[in-house]
C-alpha positions in Angstrom: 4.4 0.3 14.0 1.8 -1.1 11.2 -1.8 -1.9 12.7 -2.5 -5.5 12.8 -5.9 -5.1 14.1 -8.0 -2.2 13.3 -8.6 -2.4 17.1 -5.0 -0.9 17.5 -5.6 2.3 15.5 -5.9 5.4 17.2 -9.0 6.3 18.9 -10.0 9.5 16.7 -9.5 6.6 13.8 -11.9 4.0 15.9 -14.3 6.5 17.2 -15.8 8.4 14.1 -15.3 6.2 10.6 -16.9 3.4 9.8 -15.7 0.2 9.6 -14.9 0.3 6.0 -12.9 3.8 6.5 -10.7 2.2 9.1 -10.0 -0.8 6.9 -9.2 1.9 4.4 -7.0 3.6 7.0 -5.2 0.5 8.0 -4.1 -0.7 4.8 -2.8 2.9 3.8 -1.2 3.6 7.1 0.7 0.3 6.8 1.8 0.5 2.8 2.7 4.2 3.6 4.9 2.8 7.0 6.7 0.4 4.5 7.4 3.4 1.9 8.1 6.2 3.8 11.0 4.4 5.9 8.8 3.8 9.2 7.7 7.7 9.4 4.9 7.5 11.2 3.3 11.0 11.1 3.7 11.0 7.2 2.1 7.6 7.1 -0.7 9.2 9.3 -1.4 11.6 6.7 -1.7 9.3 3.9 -3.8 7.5 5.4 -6.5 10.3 5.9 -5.6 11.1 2.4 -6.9 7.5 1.5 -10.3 7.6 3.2 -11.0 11.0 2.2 -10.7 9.6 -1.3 -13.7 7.3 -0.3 -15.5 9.0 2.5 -16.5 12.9 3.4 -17.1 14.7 6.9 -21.0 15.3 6.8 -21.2 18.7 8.2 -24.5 18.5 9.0 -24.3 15.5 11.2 -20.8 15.0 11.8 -20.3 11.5 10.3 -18.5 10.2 8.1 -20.7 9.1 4.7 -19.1 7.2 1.9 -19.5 9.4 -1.3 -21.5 8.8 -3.8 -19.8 8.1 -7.5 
């Protein structure tokens, strides 16, 4: 099931990264859907794999920050 919208990813995906993250998130989930044969909790996980490449968990607030190269 590849998002169309970033309104259709899941609310722990909505809720807490910013809207570049989620764009991040999207695009991964859906390459990884195509790949991975439509195995949805793999593609899950590559797609936090992608936006952690870009963004970290600041502990201290609880955002997510994109880091700085």
């Amino acid at each position: 099931m590849p998002y169309q919208h970033i309104t259709e990813l899941p609310a722990s995906v909505r809720e807490h990264l910013p809207r570049h993250a989620q764009e991040i998130y999207q695009e991964a989930f859906n390459n990884a859907w195509e790949e991975y044969n439509h195995e949805e909790e793999r593609a899950h996980r590559v797609a936090w794999a992608a936006v952690k490449k870009k963004y970290a968990k600041n502990e201290a607030t609880g955002k997510w920050e994109a880091k700085n190269h």
